[in-house]
Wavefront OBJ file of the C-alpha trace (Angstrom):
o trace
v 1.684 -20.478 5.030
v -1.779 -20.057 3.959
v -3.737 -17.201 1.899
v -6.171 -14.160 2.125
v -8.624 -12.943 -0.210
v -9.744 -8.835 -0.236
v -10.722 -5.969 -2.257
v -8.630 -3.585 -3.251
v -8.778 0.182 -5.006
v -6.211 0.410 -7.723
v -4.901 3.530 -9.689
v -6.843 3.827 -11.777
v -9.880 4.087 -9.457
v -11.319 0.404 -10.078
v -11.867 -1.843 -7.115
v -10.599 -5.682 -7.531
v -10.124 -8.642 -5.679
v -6.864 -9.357 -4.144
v -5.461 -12.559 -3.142
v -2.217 -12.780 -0.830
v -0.158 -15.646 -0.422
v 1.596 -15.692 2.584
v 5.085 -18.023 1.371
v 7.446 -19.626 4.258
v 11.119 -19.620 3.335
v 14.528 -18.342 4.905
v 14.807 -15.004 7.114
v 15.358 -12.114 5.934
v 18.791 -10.923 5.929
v 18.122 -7.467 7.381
v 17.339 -6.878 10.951
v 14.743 -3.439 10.840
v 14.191 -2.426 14.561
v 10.634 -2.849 14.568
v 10.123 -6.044 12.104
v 8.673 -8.771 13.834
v 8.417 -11.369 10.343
v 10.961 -13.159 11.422
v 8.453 -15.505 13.503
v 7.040 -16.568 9.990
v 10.538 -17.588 8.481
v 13.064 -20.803 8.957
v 16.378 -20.477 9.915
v 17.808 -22.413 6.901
v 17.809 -21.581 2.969
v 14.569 -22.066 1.258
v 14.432 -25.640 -0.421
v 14.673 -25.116 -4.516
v 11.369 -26.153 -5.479
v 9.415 -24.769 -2.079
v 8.438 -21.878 -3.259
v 6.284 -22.513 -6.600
v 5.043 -25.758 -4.848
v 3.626 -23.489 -1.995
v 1.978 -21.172 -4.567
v 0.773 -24.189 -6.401
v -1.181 -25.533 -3.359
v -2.253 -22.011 -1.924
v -3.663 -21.043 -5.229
v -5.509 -24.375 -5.152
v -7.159 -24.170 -1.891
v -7.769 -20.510 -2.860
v -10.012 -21.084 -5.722
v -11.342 -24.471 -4.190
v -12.168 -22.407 -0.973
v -13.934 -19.342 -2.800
v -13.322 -15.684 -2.165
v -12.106 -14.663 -5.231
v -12.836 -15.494 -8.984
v -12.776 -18.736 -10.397
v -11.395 -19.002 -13.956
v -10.242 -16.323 -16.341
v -13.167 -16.830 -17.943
v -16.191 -16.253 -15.360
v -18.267 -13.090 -14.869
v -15.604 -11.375 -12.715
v -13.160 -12.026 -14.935
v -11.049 -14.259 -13.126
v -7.282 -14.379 -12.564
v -7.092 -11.546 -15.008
v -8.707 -9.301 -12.834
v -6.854 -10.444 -9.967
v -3.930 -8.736 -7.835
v -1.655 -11.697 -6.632
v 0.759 -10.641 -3.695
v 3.428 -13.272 -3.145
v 4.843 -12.402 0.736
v 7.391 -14.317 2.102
v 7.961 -12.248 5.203
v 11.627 -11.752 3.801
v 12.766 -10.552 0.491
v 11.527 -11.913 -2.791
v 14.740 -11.656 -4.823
v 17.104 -12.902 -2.017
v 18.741 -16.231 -2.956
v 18.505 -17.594 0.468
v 14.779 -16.651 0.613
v 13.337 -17.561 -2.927
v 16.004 -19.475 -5.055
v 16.796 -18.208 -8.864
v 16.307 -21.613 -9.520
v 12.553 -21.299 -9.178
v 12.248 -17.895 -11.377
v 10.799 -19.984 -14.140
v 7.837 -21.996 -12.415
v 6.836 -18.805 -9.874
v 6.988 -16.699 -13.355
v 4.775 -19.408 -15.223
v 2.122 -19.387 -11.975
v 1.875 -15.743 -12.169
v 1.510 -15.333 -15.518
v -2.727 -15.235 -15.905
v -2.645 -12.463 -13.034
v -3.738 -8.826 -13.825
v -0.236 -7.508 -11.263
v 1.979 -9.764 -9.161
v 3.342 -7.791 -5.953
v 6.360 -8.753 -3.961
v 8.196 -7.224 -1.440
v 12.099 -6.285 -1.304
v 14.759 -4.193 0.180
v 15.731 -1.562 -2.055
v 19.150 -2.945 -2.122
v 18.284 -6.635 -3.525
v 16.639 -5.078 -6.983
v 19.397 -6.545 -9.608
v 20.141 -8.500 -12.547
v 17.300 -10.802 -10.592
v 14.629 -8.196 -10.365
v 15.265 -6.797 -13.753
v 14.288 -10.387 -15.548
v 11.198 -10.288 -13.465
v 10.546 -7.045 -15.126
v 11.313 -8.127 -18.652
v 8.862 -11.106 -18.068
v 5.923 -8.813 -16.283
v 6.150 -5.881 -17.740
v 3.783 -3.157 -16.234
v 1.870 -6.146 -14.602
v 4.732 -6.584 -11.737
v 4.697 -4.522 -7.680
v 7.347 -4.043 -5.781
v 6.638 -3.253 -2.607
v 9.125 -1.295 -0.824
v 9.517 0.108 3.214
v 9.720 3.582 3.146
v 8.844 3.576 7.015
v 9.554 7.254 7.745
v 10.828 10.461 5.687
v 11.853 11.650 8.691
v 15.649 12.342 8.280
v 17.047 11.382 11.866
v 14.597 8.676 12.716
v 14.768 6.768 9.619
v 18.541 5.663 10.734
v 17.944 4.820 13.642
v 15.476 1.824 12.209
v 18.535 0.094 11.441
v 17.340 -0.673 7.685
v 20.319 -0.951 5.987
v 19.589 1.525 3.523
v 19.282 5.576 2.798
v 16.430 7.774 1.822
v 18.695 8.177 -1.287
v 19.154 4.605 -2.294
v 15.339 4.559 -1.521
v 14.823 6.971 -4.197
v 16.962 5.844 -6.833
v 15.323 2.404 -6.119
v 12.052 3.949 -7.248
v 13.390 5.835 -10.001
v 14.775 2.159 -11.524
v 11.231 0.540 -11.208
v 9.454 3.112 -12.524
v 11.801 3.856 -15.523
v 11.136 -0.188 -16.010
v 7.676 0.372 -15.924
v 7.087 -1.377 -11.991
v 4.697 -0.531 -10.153
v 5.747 0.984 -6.533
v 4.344 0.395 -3.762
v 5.024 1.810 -0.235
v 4.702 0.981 3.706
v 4.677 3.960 6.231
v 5.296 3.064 9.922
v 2.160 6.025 11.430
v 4.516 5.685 14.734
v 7.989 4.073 14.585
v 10.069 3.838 17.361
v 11.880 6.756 18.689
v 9.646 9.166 17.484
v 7.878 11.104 19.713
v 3.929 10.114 20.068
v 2.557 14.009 19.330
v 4.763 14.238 16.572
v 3.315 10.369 15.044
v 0.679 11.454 12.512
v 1.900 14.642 10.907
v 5.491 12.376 10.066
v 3.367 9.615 8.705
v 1.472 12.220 6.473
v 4.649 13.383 5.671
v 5.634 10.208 4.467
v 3.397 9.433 2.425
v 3.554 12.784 0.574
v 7.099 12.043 0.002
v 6.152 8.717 -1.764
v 3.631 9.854 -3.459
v 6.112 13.023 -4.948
v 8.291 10.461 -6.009
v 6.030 8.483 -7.916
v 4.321 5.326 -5.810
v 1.400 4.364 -6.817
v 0.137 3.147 -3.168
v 1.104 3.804 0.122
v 0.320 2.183 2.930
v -0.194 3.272 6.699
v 0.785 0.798 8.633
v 0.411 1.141 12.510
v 3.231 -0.547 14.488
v 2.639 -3.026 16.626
v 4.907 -4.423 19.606
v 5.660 -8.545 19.212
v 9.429 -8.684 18.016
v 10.964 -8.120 21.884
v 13.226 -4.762 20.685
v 9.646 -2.810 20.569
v 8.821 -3.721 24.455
v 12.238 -2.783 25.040
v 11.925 0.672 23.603
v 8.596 1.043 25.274
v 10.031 0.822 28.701
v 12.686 2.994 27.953
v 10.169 5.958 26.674
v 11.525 5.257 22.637
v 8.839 3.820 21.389
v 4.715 4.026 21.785
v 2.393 1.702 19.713
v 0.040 3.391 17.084
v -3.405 3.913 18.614
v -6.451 3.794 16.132
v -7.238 7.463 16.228
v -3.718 8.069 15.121
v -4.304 5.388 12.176
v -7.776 7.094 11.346
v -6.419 10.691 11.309
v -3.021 10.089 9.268
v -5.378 8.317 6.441
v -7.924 11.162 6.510
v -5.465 13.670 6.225
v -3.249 11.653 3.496
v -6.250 11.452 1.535
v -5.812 15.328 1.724
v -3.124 15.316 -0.471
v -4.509 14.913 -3.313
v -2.606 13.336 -6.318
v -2.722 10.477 -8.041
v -1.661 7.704 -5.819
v -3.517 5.396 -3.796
v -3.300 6.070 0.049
v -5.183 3.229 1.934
v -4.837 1.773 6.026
v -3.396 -1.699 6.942
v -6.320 -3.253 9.085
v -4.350 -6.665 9.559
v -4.677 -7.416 13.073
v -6.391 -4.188 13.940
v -9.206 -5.948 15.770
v -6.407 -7.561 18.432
v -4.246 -5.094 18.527
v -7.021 -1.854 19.205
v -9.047 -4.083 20.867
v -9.738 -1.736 23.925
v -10.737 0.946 21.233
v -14.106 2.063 21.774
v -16.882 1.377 19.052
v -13.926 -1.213 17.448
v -16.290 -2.869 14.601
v -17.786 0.524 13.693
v -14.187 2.291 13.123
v -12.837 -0.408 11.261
v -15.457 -0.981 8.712
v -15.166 2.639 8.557
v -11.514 2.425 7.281
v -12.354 -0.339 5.001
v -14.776 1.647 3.437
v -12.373 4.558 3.255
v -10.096 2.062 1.532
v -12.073 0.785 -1.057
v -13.300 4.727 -1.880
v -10.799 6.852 -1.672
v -12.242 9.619 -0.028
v -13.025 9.839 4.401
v -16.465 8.846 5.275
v -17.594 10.862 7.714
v -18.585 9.590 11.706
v -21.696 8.803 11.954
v -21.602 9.647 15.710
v -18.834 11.881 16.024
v -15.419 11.452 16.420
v -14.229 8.224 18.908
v -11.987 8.843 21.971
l 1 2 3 4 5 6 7 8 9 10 11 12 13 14 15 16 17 18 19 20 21 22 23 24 25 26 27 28 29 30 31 32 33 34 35 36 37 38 39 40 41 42 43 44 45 46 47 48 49 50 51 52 53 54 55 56 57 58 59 60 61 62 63 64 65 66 67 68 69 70 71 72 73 74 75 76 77 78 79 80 81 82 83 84 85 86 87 88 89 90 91 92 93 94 95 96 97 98 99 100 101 102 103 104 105 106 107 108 109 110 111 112 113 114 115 116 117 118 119 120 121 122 123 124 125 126 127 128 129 130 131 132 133 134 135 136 137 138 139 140 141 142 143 144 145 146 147 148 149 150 151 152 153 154 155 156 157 158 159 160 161 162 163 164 165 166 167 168 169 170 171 172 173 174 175 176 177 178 179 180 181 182 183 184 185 186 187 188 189 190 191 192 193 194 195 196 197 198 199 200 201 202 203 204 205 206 207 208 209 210 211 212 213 214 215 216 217 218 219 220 221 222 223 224 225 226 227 228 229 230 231 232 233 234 235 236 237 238 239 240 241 242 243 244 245 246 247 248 249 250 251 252 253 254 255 256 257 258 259 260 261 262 263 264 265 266 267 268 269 270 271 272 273 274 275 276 277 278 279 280 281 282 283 284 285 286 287 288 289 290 291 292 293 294 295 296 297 298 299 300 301 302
């Protein structure tokens, strides 16, 4: 449990601050190949009450803490200016994870945020989900795992779900007015290395065709145990930061409206044999926050 302040580009161009709450509550019910959250989850049902009470306290220390606005009513403008991402390394509308019990206190919490983001499988957006839209109207996220578009690998991830359900899932929160948001794996497992960043560009053109308003590259790390197994057997090769740095440039590309932006959680241990590591990463963060690929300053890093 605990929390993370940022900045973040949105749609419509505008950069805010962004506060993530990182929730602890049951594991999630799927088993993805190359998911390692389960580390961050208990093996019994989340306690009714748990979840509000953690976003009570985590918004607390947030604001005590600094990093973010204050109070709606401060120069920044406060929670209304605010992003809130609730992630509780599971599913947000699974019972087991975040009881329907609590949909009234986690809906009154969220309420003086500008957009509330949660994550879920494309299979878990009911009855459940569709109150949270009726409450939040265009100011709810869902944040959804695309992975990979491509059509043989995307199986083999063991998601529990089709490119097909993927897209009606989409279709259903945008006709509600959601907002989508998307992951992209820049190398899952069994997918060959040389082949890594024009799939992940791929992917993201598919979300972005169907309608998401942000993707996001993620580069896959090793830490679950199945990854190091499909390492030694040849299946699987971790994303290195040039890969990372040349699917975003070349998303960026594409054009459209969307929002195509780098996950740097981590990036610092994981690349950390990556030479000129500081420079390339506040490079990305700029990239993220402008929306268009600042060039090397020293050429490109090998």
């Amino acid at each position: 449990m605990g929390y993370h302040w940022e900045s973040e580009r949105g749609a419509d161009g505008q950069v805010r601050p962004s506060l993530t709450l990182f929730l602890t509550g049951a594991e999630c019910p799927f088993t993805c190949v190359f998911c390692d959250l389960w580390r961050y989850t208990i093996a019994s049902n989340t306690a009714v009450g748990s979840i509000p009470g953690q976003i009570g306290r985590l918004l607390g220390d947030a604001i005590a803490n600094g990093g973010g606005p204050t109070r709606p009513s401060d120069e920044t403008g406060g929670e209304a200016e605010v992003t809130l991402k609730l992630y509780n390394a599971s599913n947000f509308f699974d019972q087991r994870s975040v009881p329907s019990e609590d949909d009234g206190m986690v809906l009154e919490r969220v309420a003086p945020f500008r957009r509330t983001t949660v994550e879920s499988h494309p299979r878990l957006l009911g009855e459940r989900y569709h109150r949270y839209a009726e409450a939040l109207g265009d100011r709810l996220e869902v944040a959804l795992g695309l992975e990979t578009a491509h059509p043989t690998v995307f199986p083999l991830l063991n998601k529990g779900t089709t490119h097909r359900q993927l897209e009606e899932a989409i279709e259903d929160l945008r006709q509600r007015g959601t907002g989508v948001r998307l992951f992209v794996l820049v190398s899952p497992p069994f997918l060959a290395a040389d082949h890594a960043v024009d799939w992940a560009v791929r992917s993201v053109e598919w979300g972005l065709e169907r309608g998401a308003e942000h993707v996001t590259l993620i580069p896959t790390r090793e830490g679950n145990g199945a990854l190091e197994t499909l390492r030694r057997e040849g299946q699987f090769t971790p994303t290195t930061l040039e890969q990372l740095e040349e699917a975003l440039e070349r998303s960026l590309a594409l054009g459209g409206k969307g929002v195509v932006t780098a996950d740097l959680w981590d990036l610092a241990r994981t690349q950390a044999k990556a030479p000129r590591l500081e420079e390339r990463i506040a490079r990305l963060e700029r990239i993220n926050l402008e929306g268009a690929v600042v060039e090397r300053e020293i050429g490109r890093a090998r």
